[in-house]
N, C-alpha and C positions, 0 to 999 in steps of 0.2 A: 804574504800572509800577515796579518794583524798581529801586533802583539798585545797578548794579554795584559789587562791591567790589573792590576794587584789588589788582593784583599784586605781583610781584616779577621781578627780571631780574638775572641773573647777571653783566650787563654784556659787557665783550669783550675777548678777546685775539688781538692779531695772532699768527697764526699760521705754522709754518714749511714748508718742502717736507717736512722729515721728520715733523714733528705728521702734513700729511695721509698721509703713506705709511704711519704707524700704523694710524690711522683707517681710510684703506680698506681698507687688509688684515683690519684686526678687524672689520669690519663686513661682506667678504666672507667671513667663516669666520663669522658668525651671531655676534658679540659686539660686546654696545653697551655704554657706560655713560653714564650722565646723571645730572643734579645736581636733587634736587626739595626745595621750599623745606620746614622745619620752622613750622608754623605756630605750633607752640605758642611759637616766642621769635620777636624781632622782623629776626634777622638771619643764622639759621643756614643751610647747607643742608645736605642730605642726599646719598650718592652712591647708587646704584646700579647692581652691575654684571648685566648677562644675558649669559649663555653657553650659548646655545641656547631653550631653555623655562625654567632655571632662572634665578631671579635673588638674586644673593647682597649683601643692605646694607650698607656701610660702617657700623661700630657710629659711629664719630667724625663728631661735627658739622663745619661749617665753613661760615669765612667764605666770601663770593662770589667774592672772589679765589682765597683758597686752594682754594677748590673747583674753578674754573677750572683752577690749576695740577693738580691731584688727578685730574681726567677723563684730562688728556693723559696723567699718567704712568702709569695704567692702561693706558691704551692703545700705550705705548710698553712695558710691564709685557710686556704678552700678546705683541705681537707678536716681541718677543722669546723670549720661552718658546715660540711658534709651537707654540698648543694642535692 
């Protein structure tokens, strides 16, 4: 049997009342974003937003932190502009 190769995890941020009022609003209007790891370097990630069917990449890497901070302010981004 193969053995599995090891992940990665963004780790975690405590979070506020108003992070989730982002989040729920952006995700009951069909807009996600998430962070997926860059394999090619040993510590980057990647963001990606979706806005319906489409999904648009962040060109800029980042750390796991900073990308933690980076999801929410998307999400505090949109829900603002309230697409």
């Amino acid at each position: 049997m193969r053995k599995m190769k090891g992940g990665r995890t963004l780790g975690y941020k405590p979070y506020s009342a108003g992070d989730m009022k982002h989040v729920g609003w952006c995700l009951n209007n069909n807009i996600g974003v998430c962070a997926i790891p860059d394999w090619k370097t040993p510590t980057a990630w990647n963001i990606i937003v979706r806005i319906g069917t489409t999904y648009h990449p962040d060109p800029k890497g980042y750390t796991a932190p900073d990308a933690i901070n980076k999801i929410y302010e998307y999400y505090e981004y949109y829900y603002k502009k309230g697409i």
